[in-house]
C-alpha positions in Angstrom: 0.0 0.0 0.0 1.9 3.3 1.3 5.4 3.4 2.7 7.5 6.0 3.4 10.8 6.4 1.8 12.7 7.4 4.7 12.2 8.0 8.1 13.1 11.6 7.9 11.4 11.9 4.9 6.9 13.5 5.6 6.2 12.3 2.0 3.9 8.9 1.8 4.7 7.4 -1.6 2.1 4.6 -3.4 3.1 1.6 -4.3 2.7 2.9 -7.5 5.5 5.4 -7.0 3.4 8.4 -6.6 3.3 11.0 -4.4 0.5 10.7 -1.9 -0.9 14.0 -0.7 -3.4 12.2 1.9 -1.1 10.5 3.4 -0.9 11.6 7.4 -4.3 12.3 9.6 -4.1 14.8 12.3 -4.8 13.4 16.0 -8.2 14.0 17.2 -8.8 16.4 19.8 -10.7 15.7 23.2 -12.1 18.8 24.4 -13.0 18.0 28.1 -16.1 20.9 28.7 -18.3 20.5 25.5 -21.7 20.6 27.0 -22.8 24.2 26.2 -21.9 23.5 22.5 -25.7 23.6 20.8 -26.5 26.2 22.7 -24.0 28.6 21.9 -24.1 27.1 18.1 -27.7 27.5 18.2 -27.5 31.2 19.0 -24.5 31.9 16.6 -27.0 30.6 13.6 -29.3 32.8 14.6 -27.1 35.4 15.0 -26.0 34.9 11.2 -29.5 34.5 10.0 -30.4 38.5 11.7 -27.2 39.6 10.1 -28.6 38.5 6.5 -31.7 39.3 7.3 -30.8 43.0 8.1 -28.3 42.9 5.1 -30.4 42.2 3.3 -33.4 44.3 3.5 -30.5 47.6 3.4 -29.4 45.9 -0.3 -33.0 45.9 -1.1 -33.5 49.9 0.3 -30.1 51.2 -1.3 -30.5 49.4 -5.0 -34.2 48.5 -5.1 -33.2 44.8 -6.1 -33.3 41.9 -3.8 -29.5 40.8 -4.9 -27.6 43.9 -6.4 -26.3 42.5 -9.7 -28.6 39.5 -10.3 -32.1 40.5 -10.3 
């Protein structure tokens, strides 16, 4: 399958000879306080979603189309 040439060496060559660019995965990371997680992503989205909302309706005030460019 995939061996490395040398040991100093980060490239993973095929056993067809190529190079192989996927070679390495990065460790996981344990992250030891993940319990407020949806809430916080939950508020972020909606966060987001007023930011469009807002930016949008000024795109639609300033140029009188609903995306500048497009319609």
């Amino acid at each position: 399958m995939t061996t490395s040439s040398n040991a100093a060496s980060s490239q993973v060559i095929t056993e067809y000879g190529k190079q192989n660019i996927f070679g390495r995965e990065t460790q996981p990371q344990l992250v030891e306080d993940y319990t407020s997680y949806p809430e916080e992503a939950e508020k972020t989205n909606g966060r987001w979603a007023m930011i469009g909302m807002v930016s949008l309706l000024v795109s639609y005030f300033t140029t009188g189309q609903i995306i500048p460019g497009i319609f």
